[in-house]
C-alpha positions as a Markdown table, in Angstrom:
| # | Residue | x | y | z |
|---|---|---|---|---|
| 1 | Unk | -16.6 | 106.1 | 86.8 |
| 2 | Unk | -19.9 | 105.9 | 85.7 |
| 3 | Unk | -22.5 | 108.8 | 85.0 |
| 4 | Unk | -24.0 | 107.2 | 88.1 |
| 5 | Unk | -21.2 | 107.2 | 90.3 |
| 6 | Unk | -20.8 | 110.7 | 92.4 |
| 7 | Unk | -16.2 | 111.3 | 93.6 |
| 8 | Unk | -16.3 | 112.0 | 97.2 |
| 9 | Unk | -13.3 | 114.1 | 97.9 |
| 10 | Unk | -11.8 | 114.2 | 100.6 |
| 11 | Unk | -9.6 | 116.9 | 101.4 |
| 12 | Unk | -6.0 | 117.0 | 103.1 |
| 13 | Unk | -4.3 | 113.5 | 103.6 |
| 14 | Unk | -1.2 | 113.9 | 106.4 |
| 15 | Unk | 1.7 | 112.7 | 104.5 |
| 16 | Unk | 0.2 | 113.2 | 101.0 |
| 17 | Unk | 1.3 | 116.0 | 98.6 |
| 18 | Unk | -1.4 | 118.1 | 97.6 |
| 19 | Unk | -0.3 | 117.1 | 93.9 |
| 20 | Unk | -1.0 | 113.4 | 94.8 |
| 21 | Unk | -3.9 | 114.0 | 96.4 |
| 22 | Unk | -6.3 | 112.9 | 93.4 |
| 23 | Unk | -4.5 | 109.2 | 94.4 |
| 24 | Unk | -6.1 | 109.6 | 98.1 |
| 25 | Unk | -9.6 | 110.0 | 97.3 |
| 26 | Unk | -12.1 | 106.5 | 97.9 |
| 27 | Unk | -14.8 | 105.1 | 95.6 |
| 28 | Unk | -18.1 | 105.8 | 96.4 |
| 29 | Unk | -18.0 | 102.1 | 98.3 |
| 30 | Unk | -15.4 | 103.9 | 100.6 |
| 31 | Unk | -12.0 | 102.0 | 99.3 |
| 32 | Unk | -9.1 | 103.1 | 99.0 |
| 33 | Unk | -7.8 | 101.5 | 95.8 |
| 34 | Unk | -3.9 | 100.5 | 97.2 |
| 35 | Unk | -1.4 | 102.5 | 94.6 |
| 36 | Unk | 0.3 | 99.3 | 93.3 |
| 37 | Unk | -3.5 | 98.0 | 92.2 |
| 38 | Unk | -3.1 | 95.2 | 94.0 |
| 39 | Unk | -6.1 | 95.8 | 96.9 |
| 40 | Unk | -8.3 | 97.7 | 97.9 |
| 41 | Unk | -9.1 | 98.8 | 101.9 |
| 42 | Unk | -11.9 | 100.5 | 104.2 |
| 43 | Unk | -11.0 | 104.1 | 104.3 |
| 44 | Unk | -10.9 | 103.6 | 108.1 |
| 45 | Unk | -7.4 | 102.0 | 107.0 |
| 46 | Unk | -5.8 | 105.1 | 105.9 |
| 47 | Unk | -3.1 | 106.1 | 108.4 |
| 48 | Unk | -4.1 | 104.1 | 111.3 |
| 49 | Unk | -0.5 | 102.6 | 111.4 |
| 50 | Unk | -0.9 | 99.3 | 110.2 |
| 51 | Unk | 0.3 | 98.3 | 106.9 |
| 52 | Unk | -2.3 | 97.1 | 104.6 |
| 53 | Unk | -1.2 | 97.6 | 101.2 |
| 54 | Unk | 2.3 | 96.0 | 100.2 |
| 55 | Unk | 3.4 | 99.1 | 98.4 |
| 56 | Unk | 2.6 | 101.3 | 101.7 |
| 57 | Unk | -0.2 | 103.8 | 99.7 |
| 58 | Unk | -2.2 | 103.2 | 102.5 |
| 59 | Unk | 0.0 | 104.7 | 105.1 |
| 60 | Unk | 1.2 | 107.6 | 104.1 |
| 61 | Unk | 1.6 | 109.8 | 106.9 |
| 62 | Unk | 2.8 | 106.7 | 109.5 |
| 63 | Unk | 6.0 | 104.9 | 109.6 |
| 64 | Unk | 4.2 | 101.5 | 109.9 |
| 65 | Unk | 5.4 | 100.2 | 106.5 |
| 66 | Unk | 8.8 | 99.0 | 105.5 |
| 67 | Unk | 8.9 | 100.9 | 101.9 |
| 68 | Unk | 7.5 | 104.5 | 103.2 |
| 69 | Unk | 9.4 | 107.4 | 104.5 |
């Protein structure tokens, strides 16, 4: 992050750990950088039960991906 670039946090994720929750933050774009790397998504993406990210980061709290619990 640059000297520039301000973290929005936001807090409480449902289905997130508080430990993990550094993971569930977006950039200051409002992404969320998918856990595998591989893509990034609107924040509006985040639990709304559609899978976006193939590793399932982006639904934590849904059942809408294969590879989640």
């Amino acid at each position: 992050m640059s000297p520039n670039e301000e973290k929005i946090f936001i807090p409480g994720m449902l289905g997130v750990a508080p430990s993990d929750m550094a993971n569930y933050q977006p950039n200051p774009m409002g992404l969320f950088a998918c856990l595998d790397g591989e893509m990034r998504v609107g924040w509006a993406s985040m639990n709304d039960d559609f899978c976006d990210c193939s590793d399932g980061s982006d639904e934590p709290g849904t059942g809408a991906c294969p590879n989640t619990r």
